[in-house]
C-alpha positions in Angstrom: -0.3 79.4 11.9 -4.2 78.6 10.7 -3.9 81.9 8.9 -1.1 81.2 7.1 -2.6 77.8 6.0 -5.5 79.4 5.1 -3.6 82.1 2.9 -1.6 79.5 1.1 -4.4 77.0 0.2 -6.0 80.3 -1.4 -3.1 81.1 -3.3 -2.8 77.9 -4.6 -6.4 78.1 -5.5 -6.5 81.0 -7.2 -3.1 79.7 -9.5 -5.4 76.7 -10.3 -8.6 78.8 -11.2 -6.1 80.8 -13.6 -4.4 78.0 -15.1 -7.8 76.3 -15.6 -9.3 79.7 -17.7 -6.3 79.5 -19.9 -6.7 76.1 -21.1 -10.3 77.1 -21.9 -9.5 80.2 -23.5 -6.7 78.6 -25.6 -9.2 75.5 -26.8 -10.4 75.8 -30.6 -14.2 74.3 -29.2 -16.4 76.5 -27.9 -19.1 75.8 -24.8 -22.4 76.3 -24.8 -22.9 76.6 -21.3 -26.7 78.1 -21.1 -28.7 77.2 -18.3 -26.1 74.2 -17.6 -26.3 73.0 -21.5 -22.8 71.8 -21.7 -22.4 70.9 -25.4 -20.1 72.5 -28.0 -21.4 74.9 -30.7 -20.7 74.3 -34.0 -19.7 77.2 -36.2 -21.2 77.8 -39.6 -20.0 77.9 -43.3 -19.5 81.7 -43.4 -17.9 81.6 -39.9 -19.5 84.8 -38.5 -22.0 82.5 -36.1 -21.9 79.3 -34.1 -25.5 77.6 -32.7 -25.8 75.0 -30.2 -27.2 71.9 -31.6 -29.1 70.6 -28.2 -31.0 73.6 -27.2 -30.6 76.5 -30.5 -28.3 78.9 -28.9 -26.7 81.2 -31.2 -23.5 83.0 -30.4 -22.0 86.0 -33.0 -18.3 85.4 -33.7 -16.1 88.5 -34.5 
């Protein structure tokens, strides 16, 4: 029966992990996230870039 436990709490787990990357993929704001920096970047005028204002990251946006 510990098997079965352990199987289930997994499950469960991985439904939660999933749930949680599709609330992050569906948010407008994106995350930093470089060596732990947890801010937001903010996207330029022209849209085509966004920089992190705490530590200069620069991402490309397609």
């Amino acid at each position: 029966m510990l098997s079965r436990s352990q199987h289930t709490f997994t499950v469960g787990r991985a439904a939660s992990m999933r749930r949680l990357r599709r609330r992050v993929a569906g948010s407008a704001r994106l995350y930093c996230s470089t060596n732990g920096c947890a801010s937001f970047l903010e996207v330029d005028v022209d849209g085509h870039e966004a920089v992190c204002p705490v530590c200069g990251y620069r991402r490309r946006l397609s």
